[in-house]
C-alpha positions in Angstrom: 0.0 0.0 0.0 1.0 3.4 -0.9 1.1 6.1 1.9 -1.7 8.4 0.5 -4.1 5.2 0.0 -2.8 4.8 4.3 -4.1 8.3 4.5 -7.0 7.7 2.6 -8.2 4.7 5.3 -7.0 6.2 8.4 -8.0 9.8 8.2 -11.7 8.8 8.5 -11.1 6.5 11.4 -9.6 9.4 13.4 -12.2 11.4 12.4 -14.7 9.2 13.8 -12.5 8.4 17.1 -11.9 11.8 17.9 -15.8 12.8 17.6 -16.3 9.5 19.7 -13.9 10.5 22.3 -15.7 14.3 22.4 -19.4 12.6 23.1 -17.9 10.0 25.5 -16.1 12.8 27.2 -18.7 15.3 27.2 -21.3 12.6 28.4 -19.1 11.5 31.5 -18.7 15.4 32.7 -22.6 15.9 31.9 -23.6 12.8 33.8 -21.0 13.3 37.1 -21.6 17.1 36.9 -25.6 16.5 36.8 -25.2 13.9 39.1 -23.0 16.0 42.0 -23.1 19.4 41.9 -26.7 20.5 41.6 -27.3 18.5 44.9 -24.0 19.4 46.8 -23.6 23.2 45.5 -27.4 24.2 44.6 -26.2 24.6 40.7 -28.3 24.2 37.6 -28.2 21.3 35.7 -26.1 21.1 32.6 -26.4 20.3 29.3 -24.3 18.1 26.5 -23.0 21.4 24.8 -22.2 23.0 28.2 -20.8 19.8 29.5 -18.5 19.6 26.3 -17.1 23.4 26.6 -16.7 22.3 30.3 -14.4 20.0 29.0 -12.8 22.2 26.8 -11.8 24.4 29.0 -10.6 22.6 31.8 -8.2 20.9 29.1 -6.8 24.2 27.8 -6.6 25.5 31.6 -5.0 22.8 33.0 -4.0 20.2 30.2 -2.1 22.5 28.0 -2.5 21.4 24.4 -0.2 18.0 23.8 2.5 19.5 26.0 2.2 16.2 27.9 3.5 16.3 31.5 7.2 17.2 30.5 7.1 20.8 30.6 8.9 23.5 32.4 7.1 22.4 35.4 10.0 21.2 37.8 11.7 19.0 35.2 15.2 20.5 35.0 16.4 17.1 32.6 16.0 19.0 29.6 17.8 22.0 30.5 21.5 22.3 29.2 24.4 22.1 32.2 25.4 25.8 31.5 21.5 26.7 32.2 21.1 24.9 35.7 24.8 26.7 36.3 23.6 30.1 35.0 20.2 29.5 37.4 22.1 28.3 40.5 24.2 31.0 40.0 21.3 33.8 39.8 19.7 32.0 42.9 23.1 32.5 45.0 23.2 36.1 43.8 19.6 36.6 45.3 19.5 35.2 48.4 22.8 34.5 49.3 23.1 31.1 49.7 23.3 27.5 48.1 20.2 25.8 47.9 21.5 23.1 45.1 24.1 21.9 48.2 22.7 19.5 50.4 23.4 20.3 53.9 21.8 18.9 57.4 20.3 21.2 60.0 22.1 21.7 63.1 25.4 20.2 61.2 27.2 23.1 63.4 28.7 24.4 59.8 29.6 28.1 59.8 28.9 28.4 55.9 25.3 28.0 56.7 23.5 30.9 56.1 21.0 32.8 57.9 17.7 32.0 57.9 16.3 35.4 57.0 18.1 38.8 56.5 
């Protein structure tokens, strides 16, 4: 099989599973958001539309768009060694101290630095 006749077959089957993963998602938040919050918060009910901009939403407020989970949030393994150098650096120029050392409380060391200046 050539590649565009591959095209040809899959692109309607993603078609269809993306539109089937929209109404199966938008049903689950309309039936748990019907289900819990009108009784718990005193809220109106919702409907299919509402329930899939819900969804929406919440995915481009906390989901990102196909960032995945390895972005900048405290995953240092992509950054280059003269980057976390360059930070530590800017961190020691700030507050004066070392946090990237590890050092144990009451180790009695006189390079330990105050705890507030």
């Amino acid at each position: 099989m050539t590649r565009g006749i591959k095209m040809l077959l899959i692109a309607p089957l993603a078609i269809v599973g993306i539109a089937l993963f929209i109404f199966i998602g938008g049903e689950i938040v309309k039936l748990l958001w019907n289900w819990l919050v009108p009784s718990l918060f005193g809220l109106r009910v919702l409907t299919f539309w509402e329930a899939v901009g819900l969804l929406a939403l919440s995915r481009i407020l906390f989901g990102g768009f196909g960032r995945g989970f390895s972005n900048a949030r405290g995953n240092a393994s992509h950054r280059s060694a003269e980057r976390r150098e360059r930070f530590r650096q800017k961190i020691r120029e700030r507050f004066g101290a070392d946090f990237t050392e590890t050092s144990t409380p009451g180790s009695g060391s006189s390079s330990d630095p105050a705890p507030f200046r």
